[in-house]
Every structure is written in structure tokens, then in C-alpha cells.
C-alpha positions as CSV (number, residue, x, y, z in Angstrom):
1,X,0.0,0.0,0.0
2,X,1.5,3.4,-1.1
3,X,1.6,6.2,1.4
4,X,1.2,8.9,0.0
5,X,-2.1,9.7,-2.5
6,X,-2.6,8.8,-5.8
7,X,-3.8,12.5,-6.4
8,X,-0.5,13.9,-5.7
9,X,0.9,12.1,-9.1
10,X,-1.7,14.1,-10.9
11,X,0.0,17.4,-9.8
12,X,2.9,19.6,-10.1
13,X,4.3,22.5,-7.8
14,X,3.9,25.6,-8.6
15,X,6.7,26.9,-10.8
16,X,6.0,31.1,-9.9
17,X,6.9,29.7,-6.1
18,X,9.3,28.0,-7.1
19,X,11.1,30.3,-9.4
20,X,10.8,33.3,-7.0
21,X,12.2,30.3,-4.6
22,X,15.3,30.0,-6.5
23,X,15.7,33.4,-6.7
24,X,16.2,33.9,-2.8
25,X,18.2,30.8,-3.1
26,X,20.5,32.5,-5.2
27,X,20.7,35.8,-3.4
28,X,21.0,33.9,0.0
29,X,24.6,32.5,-2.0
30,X,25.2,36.8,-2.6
31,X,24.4,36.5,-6.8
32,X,22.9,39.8,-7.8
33,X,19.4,38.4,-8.8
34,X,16.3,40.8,-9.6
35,X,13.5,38.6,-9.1
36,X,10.3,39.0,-12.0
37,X,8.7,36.1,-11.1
38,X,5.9,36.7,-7.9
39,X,2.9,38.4,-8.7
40,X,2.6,41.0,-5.9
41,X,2.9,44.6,-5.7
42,X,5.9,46.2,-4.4
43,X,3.3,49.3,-2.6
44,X,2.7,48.6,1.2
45,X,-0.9,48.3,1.9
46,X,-2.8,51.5,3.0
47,X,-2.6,52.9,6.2
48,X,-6.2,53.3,6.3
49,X,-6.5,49.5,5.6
50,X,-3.6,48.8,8.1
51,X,-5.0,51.3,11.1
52,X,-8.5,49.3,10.6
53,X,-6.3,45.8,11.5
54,X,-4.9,47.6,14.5
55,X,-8.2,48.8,15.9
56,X,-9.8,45.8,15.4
57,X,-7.0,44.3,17.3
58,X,-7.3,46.9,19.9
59,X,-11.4,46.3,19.8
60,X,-10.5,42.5,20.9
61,X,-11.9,41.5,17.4
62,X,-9.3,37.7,17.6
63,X,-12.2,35.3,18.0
64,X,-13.1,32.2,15.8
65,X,-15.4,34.1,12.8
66,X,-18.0,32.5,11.1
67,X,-16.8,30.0,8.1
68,X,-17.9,32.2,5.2
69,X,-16.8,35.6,7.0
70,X,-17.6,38.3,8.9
71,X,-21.0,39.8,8.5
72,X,-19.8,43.0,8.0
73,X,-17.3,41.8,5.7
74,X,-20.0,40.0,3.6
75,X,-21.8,42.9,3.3
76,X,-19.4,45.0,2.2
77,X,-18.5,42.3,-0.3
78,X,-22.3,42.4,-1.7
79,X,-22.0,46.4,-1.5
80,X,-18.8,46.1,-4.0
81,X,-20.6,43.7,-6.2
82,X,-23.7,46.1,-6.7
83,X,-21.1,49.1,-6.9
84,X,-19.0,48.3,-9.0
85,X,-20.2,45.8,-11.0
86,X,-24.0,46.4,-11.1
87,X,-24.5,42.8,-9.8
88,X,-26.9,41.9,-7.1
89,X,-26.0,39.8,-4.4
90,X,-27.2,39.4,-1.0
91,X,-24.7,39.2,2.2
92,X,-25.8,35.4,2.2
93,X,-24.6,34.9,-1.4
94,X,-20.6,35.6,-0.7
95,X,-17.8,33.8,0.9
96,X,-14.7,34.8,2.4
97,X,-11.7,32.6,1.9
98,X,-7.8,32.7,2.7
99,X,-7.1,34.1,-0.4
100,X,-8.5,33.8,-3.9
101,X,-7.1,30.2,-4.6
102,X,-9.1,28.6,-1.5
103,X,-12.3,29.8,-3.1
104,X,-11.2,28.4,-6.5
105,X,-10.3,25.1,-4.6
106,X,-13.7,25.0,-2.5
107,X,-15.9,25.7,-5.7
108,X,-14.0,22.5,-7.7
109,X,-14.1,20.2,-4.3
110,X,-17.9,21.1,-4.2
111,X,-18.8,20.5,-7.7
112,X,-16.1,18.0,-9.4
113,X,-16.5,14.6,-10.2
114,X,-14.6,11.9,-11.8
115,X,-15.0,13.0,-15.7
116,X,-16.1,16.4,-15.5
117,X,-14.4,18.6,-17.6
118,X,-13.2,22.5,-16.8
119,X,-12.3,24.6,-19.6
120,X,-9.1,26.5,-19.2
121,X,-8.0,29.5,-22.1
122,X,-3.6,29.3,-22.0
123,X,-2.1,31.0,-21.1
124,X,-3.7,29.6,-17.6
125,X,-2.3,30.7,-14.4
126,X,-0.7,27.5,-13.2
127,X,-2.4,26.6,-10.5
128,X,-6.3,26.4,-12.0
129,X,-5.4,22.9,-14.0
130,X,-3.9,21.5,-11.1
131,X,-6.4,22.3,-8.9
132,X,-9.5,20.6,-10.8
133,X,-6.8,17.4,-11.3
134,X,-6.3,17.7,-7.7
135,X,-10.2,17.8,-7.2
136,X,-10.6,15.0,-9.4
137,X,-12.2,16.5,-12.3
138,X,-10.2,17.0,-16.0
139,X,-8.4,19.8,-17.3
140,X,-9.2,20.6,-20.8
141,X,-6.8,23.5,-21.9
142,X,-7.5,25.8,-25.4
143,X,-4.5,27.3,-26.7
144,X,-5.1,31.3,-27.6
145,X,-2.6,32.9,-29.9
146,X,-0.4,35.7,-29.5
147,X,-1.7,37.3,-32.3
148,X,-4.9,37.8,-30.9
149,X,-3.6,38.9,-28.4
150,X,-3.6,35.6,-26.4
151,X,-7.7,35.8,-25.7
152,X,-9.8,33.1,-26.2
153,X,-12.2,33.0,-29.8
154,X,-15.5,31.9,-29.1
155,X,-15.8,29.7,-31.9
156,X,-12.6,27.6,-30.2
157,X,-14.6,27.9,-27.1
158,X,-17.5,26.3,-28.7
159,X,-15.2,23.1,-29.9
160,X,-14.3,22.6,-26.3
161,X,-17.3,22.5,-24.6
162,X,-18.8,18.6,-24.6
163,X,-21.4,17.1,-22.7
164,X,-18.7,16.5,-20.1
165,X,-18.1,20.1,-19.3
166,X,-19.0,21.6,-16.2
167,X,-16.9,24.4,-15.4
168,X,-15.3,27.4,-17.9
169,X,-12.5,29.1,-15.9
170,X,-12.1,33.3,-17.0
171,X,-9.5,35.2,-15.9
172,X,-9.7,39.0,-17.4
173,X,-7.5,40.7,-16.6
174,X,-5.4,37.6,-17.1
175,X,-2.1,36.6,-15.3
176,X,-0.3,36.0,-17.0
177,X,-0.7,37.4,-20.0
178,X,-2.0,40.7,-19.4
179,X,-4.8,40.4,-21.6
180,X,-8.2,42.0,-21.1
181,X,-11.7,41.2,-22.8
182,X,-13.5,44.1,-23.9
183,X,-17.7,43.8,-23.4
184,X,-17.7,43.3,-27.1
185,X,-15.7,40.0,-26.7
186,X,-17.2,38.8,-23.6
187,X,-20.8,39.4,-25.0
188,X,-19.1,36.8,-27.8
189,X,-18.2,34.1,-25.5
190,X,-21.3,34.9,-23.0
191,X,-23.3,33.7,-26.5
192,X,-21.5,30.6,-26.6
193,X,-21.7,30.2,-22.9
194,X,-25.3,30.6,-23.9
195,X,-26.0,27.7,-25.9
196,X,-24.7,25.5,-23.4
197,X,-26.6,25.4,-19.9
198,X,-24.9,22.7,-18.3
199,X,-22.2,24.7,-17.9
200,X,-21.0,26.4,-15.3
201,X,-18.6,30.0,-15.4
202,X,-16.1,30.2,-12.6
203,X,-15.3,34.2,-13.4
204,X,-11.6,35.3,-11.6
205,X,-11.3,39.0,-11.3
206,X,-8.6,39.4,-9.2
207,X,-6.9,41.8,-11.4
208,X,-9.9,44.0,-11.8
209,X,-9.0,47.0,-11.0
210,X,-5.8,47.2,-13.0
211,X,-6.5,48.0,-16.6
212,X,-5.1,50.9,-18.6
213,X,-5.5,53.4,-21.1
214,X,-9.5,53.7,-21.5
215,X,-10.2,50.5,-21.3
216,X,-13.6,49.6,-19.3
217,X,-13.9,46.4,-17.2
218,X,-16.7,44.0,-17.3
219,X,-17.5,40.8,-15.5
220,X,-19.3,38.0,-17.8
221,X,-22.8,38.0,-15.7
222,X,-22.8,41.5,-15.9
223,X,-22.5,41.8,-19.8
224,X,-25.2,38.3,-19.5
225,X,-27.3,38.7,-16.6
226,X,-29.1,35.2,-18.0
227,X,-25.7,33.7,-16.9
228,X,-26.0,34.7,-13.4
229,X,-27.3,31.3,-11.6
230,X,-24.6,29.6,-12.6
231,X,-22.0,31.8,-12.4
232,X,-19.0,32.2,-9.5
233,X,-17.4,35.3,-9.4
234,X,-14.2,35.7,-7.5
235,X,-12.0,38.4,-6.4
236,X,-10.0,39.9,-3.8
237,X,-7.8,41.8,-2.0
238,X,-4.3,41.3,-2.7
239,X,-3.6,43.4,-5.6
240,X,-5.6,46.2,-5.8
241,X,-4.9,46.6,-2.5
242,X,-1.5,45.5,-2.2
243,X,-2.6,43.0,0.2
244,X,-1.0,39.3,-1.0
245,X,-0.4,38.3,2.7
246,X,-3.3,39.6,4.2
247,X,-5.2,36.1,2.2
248,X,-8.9,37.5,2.0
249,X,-10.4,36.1,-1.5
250,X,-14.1,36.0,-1.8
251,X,-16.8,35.1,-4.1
252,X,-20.2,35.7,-4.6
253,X,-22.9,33.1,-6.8
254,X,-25.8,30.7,-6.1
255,X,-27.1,30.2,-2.3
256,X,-26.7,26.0,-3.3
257,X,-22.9,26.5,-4.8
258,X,-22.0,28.9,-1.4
259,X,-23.1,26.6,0.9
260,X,-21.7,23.7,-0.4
261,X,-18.0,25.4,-0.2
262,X,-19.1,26.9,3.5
263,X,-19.2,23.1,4.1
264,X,-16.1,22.0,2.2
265,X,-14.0,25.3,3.9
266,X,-16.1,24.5,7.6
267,X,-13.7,20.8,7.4
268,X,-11.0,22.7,6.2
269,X,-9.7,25.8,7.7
270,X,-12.9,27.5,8.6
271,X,-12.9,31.4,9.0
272,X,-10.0,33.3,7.6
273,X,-8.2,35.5,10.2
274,X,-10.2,37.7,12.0
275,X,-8.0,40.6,11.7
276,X,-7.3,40.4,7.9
277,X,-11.5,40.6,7.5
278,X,-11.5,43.6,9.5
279,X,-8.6,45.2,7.3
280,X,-10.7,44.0,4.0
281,X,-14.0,45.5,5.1
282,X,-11.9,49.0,5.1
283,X,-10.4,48.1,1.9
284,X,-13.8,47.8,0.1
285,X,-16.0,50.4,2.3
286,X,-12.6,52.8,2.2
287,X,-11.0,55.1,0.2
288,X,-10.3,54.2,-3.2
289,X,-8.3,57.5,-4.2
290,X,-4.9,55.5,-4.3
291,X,-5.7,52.9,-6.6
292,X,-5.5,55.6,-9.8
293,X,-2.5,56.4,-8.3
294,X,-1.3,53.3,-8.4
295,X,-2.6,52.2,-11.4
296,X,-0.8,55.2,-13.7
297,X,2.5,54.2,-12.5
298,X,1.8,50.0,-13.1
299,X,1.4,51.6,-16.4
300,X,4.6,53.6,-16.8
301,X,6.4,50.4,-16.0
302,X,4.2,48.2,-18.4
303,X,5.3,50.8,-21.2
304,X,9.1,51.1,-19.9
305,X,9.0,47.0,-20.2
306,X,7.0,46.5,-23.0
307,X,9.5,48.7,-25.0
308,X,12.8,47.6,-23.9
309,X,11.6,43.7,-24.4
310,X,10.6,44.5,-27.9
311,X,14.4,46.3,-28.5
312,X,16.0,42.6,-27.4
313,X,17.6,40.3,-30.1
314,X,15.0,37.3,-30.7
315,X,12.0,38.9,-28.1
316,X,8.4,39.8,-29.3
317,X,6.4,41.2,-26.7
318,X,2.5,42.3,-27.1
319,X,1.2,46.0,-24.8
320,X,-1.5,43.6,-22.4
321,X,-4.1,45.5,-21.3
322,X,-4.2,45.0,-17.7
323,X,-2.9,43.2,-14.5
324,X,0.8,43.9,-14.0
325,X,2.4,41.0,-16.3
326,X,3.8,40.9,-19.7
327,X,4.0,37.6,-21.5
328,X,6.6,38.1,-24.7
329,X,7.9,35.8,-27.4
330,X,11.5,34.1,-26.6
331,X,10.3,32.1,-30.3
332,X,13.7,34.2,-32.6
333,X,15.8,32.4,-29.1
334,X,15.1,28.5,-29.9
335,X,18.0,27.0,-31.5
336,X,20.1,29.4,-30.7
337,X,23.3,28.8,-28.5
338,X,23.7,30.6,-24.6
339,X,26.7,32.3,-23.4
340,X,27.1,29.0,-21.7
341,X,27.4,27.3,-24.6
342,X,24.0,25.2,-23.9
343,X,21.4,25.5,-26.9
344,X,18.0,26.9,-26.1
345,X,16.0,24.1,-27.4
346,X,12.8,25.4,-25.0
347,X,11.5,28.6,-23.0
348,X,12.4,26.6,-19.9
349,X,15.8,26.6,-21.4
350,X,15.6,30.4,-22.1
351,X,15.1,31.6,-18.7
352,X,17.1,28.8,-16.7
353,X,19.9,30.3,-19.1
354,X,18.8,33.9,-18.1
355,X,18.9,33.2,-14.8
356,X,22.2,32.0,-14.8
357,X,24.1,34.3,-17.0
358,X,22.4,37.5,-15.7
359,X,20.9,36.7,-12.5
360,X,17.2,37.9,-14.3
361,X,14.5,35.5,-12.4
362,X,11.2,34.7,-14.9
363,X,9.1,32.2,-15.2
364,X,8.9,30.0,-18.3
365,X,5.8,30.3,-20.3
366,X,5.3,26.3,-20.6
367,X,4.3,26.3,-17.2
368,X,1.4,28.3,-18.2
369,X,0.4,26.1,-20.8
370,X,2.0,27.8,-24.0
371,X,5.5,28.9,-25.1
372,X,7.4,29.3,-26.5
373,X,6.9,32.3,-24.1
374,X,8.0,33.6,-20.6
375,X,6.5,36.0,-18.0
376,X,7.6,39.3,-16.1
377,X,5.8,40.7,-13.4
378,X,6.5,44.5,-13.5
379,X,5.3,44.8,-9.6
380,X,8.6,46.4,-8.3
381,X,10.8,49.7,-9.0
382,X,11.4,51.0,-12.9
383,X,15.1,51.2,-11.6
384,X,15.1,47.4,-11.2
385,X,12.9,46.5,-14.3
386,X,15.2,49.1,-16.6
387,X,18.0,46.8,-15.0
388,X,16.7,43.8,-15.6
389,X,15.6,44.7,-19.6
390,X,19.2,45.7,-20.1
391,X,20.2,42.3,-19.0
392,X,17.8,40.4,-21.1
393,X,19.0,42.8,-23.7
394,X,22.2,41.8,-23.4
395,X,22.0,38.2,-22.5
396,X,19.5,37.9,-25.9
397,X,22.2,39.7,-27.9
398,X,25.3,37.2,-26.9
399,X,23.0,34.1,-28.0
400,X,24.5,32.8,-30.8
């Protein structure tokens, strides 16, 4: 009899851990590594969100919570959805998890059976394919193009959906490509979505509130109310509000579908911390006045990236639309030979390469589900990321 589970062989780790890992490896040793590869912003988080953690500390607010969250919390949550979003919720219809991926994880252990299908656009971020394998459900991946900008064509969403299917997984803005869907090209896949009632839409909008230029956000139930009992939407905290270790995720959908994951989470880890709820309710019911701010300089760094990639020897790199990644082309690198004198047969080889020669820290686009690409997370100073593009430069120019 084998100790461990036969569901761990159906799983890998996750590679943006374990590159930033290696990273701190590697400056523990004293290299000179600038790390691209986490996806959290360099701001601190507010002090209004901060103060609202110490007085609830202060208050004696470091009880057990409800499972699902804070009532006040909840509301808030429902406030944002009707505020934001133009979606109508009540307090009873959210959840509050430790962070965005135990909602994800709660929603597939509630719903996913042997055979069920989940629908995944790649570039995916790594962990959604793992965690319906993990749930015991099957990953069924469709490839976008960089051409199109890496978003997914409704007539290839069509193809994959089978009587099988029973979740689609949408992440806009996406990590890690960047990419955004307007309402136009949501209202195209929300037709599909249409013609096929047995499936479910497991919406991920983490990355909401960081689009630029004049581009407009929209949520899939909101450009198809008819979509909207048997929709999941999920968001958070941690990067608008530069809150990653805070963990608050949450979601809002059916009363059925929240209960069953206020079940799964009530045998799990119950409520999150009592103190990061308190610090989230201020976040949504607080000022909002620095996330413009913050917002128009993620930009000026997308732009600085975006256009010293596109200046490197063999490197394509598309202007994304939102979150704060960019997902280029190392395609004009394969085949050609590293400083080290290894050939570059794959993007895994690229940026193990790139590491090593210039102490640059990405993560390889395979891991995502399509290279040959690789991804940069433009979350820290422009002093660093103008560093870092002039290594890349310079490492892309001495591949031979």
C-alpha cells in the first residue's frame, strides 16, 4: 500500500513559487538576482486598511469568525458587487476565503467529479489545472494565440465545450498574459456560454482594478445577466490593494454552490483571520483615491517593459491590457546557442539560461500552458525593471 495519495501524481508545484524560490536561493549565496517572477505589488498596503487591522485588534476583534466571513465583511463584499459591477447579491450569497485560490479550490471540491471537464484558455495561471486534477475533475486546456492577443475565440470555445463540461474558468484581466476582454468580446463568449446550460462560469477578477488606457472592465454575468445562476465570481484583496499576505479572496454566486464550499472550507480551515476581515472590510468600504494612483504608475512600468523587451535580439512582446504582467515571445531564441554554450531548445531553457548568466528571475511560459513564451511581473521599482531589460538585452544579444 503506497503512502502517499494517488492524487499527488496528478500534480505539479507551482513553478511562480518556485522560481521566486530559487531566486532567494541565489541571493542567499550573494548572486545579484532581480526577481520578475511573484505576482505581488511592491506598494505597502494603505494605512487606512492597516489602522483598521490595529483597531480591530485593539477592539478584541481575535475570536473564531464565522466559516464564510464576517458579517460585515459580507456585506461589504455584496456592497462592491452592486457598486462596482451592477450585480446583485445578498450578504448570504458571498464567501470569504484565505485568499483567492481557496475559493477556486472550495468551488471544484464542491462541484467536481470523476469525468467532468473544466475549460481553461492558456495561457492559464498555473495553479487552476492542477487544482480541478487535484479535485478529481479534467483539465481541458484551449490554446489562444499571441496574435490575438492571447484571448480566447468563441468559436474555439464552442469546440471545447462537450457534454462533459462543467466548469469554464475566465480570468480578465489575465495573469499571466496581461490580456483584457472588452464587453464586445465577452458578449461573444457569454453567447456561446449561452447555448450550453450545463455549464457552469467560474469568473476570476482578481486583477480588476488594474486595466489601462481607457479601457472599461466588465465581469461576464454582468455583460449576460441570464448567466448569473450559474455563475462564480471571484476576487480579492491582494492586488488592488496590495494586500498578497493579508489572504482574503471571496466570491459571490448561487445560495446551493456557497453553501456547499461553507461546508467543504467548515472541514478545512474554517474562517479566515479575524483581523485580515476587519482590514478587508476597510479596503472595500474605504478610500479608493490611491488605486488611480497606483494604477498610472503600473502603467509607466508596463510601457518602460513593453519597449525595452521589444528592442532585445529574438524577443516579441505584445502591450497587455491590464494586471501587471507581460508575456513576450523568446520564439527568434530556440535554437540558438547561450553564453554558456548550452542550446536553447525550449522557453524553460531560455530563462534557466537567463537566470544564470544574468541573475534575471522569470518564469517560463510552458508552465502556463504555452511557449514558447515567458513572463515578467513589473510589480517592483522601474530602476530594477530598466535593470533587468538591459540584462535580457544583453543576454539575448550574446545568443548565438
Amino acid at each position: 500500500m503506497a503512502f502517499l495519495a494517488d492524487a499527488l501524481s496528478r500534480v505539479k508545484p507551482s513553478a511562480t513559487i518556485a522560481v521566486s524560490q530559487k531566486a532567494r536561493e541565489l541571493k542567499a549565496k550573494g548572486r545579484d538576482v532581480i526577481g520578475l517572477g511573484a505576482g505581488e505589488p511592491d506598494f505597502d498596503t494603505p494605512d487606512n486598511i492597516k489602522k483598521a487591522a490595529i483597531d480591530a485588534i485593539n477592539r478584541g476583534e481575535t475570536k473564531y469568525t464565522p466559516v464564510s466571513g464576517i458579517p460585515e465583511l459580507r456585506e461589504a463584499i455584496a456592497k462592491k458587487f452592486k457598486r462596482e459591477n451592477n450585480l446583485d447579491y445578498t450578504a448570504a450569497q458571498t464567501i470569504v476565503g484565505t485568499g483567492g485560490k481557496q475559493i477556486l479550490f472550495n468551488a471544484f471540491m464542491a462541484t467536481l467529479n470523476a469525468g467532468d471537464e473544466v475549460v481553461i484558455p492558456a495561457p492559464y495561471w498555473v495553479s487552476y489545472p492542477e487544482m480541478v486534477a487535484l479535485c478529481g475533475g479534467t483539465p481541458v486546456t484551449v490554446s489562444t494565440k499571441q496574435e490575438n492577443n492571447f484571448k480566447l475565440k468563441a468559436e474555439d470555445l464552442d469546440k471545447a465545450i462537450t457534454p462533459k463540461t462543467k466548469w469554464f474558468i475566465f480570468n480578465s484581466p489575465s495573469n499571466p498574459s496581461g490580456a483584457a476582454y472588452s464587453h464586445a468580446e465577452l458578449k461573444a463568449l457569454t453567447d456561446v456560454l449561452m447555448k450550453h446550460p450545463h455549464v457552469w462560469i467560474l469568473t476570476d477578477d482578481m486583477y480588476e482594478h488594474l486595466t489601462y488606457g481607457d479601457f472599461k472592465f466588465a465581469t461576464p454575468v454582468e455583460v449576460e445577466p441570464s448567466l448569473y445562476d450559474r455563475t462564480l465570481t471571484m476576487n480579492g484583496v491582494s492586488k488592488a490593494y496590495a494586500m498578497t499576505g493579508w489572504r482574503i479572496g471571496y466570491a459571490a454566486g448561487p445560495l446551493q454552490l456557497i453553501k456547499a464550499m461553507d461546508m467543504i472550507q467548515g472541514q478545512q480551515t474554517s474562517g479566515a483571520t479575524s483581523i485580515a476581515q476587519w482590514a478587508a472590510v476597510e479596503a472595500l468600504n474605504g478610500t479608493q483615491d490611491f488605486i488611480p494612483e497606483n494604477k498610472k504608475i503600473f502603467e509607466g512600468r508596463r510601457d518602460l517593459v513593453v519597449s525595452m523587451l521589444n528592442q532585445a535580439k529574438g524577443i516579441s512582446c505584445p502591450t497587455p491590457e491590464g494586471a501587471f504582467y507581460v508575456y513576450p515571445s523568446c520564439a527568434g531564441l530556440i535554437g540558438k546557442t547561450a553564453p554558456s554554450g548550452k542550446v536553447i531548445e525550449t522557453d524553460e531553457d531560455f530563462v534557466s539560461e537567463l537566470l544564470e548568466s544574468e541573475g534575471v528571475a522569470v518564469v517560463h511560459g510552458s508552465a502556463f500552458g504555452l511557449g514558447p513564451n515567458f513572463r515578467i511581473s513589473y510589480a517592483t521599482s522601474e530602476a530594477q525593471l530598466e535593470e533587468a531589460c538591459r540584462r535580457i538585452q544583453r543576454f539575448c544579444a550574446a545568443c548565438k
